[in-house]
C-alpha positions as CSV (number, residue, x, y, z in Angstrom):
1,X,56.2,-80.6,-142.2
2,X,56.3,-79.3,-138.2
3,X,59.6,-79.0,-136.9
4,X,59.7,-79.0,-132.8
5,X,62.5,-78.1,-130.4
6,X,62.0,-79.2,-126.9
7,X,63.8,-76.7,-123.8
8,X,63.4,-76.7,-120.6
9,X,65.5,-80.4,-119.1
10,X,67.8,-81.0,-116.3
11,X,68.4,-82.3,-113.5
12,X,66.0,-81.9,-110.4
13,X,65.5,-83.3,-106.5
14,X,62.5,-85.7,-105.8
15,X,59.8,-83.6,-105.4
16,X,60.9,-80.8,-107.3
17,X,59.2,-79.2,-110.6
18,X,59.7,-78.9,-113.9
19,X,58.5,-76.6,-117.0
20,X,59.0,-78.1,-120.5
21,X,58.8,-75.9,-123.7
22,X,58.3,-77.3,-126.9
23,X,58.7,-74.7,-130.0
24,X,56.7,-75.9,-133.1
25,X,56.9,-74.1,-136.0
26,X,55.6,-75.0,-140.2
27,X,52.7,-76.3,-141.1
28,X,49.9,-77.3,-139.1
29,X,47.6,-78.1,-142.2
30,X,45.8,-81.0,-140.3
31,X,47.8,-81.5,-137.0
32,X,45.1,-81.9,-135.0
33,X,47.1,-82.7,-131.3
34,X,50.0,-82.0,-129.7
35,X,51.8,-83.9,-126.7
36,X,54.7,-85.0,-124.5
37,X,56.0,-88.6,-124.7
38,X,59.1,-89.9,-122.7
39,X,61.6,-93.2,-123.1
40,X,63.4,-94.3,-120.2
41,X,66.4,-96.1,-120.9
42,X,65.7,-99.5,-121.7
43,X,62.1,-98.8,-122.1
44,X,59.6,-98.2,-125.0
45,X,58.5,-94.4,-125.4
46,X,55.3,-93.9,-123.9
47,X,52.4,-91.1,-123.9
48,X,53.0,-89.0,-120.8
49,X,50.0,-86.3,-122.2
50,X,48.2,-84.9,-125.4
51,X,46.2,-82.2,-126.1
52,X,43.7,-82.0,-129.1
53,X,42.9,-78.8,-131.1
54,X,39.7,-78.6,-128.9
55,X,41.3,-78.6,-125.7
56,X,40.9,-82.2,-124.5
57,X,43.9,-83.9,-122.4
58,X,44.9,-86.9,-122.1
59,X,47.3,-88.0,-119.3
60,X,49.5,-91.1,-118.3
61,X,47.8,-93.0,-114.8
62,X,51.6,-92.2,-114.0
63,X,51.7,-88.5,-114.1
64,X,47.1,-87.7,-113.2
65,X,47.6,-85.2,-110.8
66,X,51.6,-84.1,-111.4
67,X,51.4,-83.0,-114.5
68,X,49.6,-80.5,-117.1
69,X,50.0,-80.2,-120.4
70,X,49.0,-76.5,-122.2
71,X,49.2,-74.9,-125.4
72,X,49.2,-71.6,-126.5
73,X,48.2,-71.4,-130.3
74,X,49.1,-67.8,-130.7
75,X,52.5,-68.5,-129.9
76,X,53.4,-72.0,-131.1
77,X,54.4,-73.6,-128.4
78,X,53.3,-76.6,-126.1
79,X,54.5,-76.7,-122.3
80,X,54.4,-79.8,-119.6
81,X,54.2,-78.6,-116.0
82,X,55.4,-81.5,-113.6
83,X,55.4,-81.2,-110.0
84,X,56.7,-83.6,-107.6
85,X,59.1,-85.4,-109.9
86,X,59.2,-89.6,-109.0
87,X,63.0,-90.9,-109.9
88,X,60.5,-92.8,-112.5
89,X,59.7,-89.6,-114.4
90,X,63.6,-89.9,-115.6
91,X,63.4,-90.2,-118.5
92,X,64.0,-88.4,-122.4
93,X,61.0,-86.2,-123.2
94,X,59.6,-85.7,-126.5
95,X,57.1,-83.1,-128.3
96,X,54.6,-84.8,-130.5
97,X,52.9,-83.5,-133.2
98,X,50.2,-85.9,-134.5
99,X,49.1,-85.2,-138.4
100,X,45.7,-86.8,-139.3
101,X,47.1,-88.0,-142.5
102,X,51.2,-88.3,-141.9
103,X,51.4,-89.2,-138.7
104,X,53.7,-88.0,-136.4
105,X,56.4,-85.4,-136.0
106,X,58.6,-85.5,-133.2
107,X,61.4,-83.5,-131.5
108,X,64.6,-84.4,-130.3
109,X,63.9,-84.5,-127.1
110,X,65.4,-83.3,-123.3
111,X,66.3,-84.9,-120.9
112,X,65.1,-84.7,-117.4
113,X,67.0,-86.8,-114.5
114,X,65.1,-87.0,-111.1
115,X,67.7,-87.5,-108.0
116,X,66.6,-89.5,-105.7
């Protein structure tokens, strides 16, 4: 089991930034990426970025350029920088934790609200 608390929401001007925090903690055994999705209301969820245990990304055409994903292992946690924040980056944001074998664990999520 990983249990993951997301931090780091709010509300923020168009063209403003960002830092998310994700806090995972238990068992790791097999996890082999972490990420950030987001659901917009009335919309599916949808991969905003992942990062495997190697170190490769993987980002949403949306957010190339705006965002970065990072990890640091020796602390448990996962962070998503995004600069210049679109009124279409509102949206609920949520830590993923993919198991090879389970699946996936997710957070509860924060929101962040872009003003236009």
């Amino acid at each position: 089991q990983v249990q993951l608390v997301e931090s780091g929401g709010g509300l923020v001007q168009t063209g403003g930034s960002l830092r998310l925090s994700c806090a995972a903690s238990g068992s790791f055994f097999r996890v082999n990426a972490m990420g950030w999705y987001r659901q917009a209301p009335g919309k599916q969820r949808e991969l905003v970025a992942t990062m495997t245990n190697g170190g490769s990304t993987n980002y949403a055409d949306s957010v190339k350029g705006r965002f970065t994903i990072s990890r640091d292992n020796m602390k448990n946690m996962v962070y998503l920088q995004m600069n210049s924040l679109k009124p279409e980056d509102t949206a609920v944001y949520y830590c993923n934790a993919h198991n090879m074998d389970w699946g996936d664990y997710w957070g509860k999520g924060t929101l962040v609200t872009v003003s236009s």
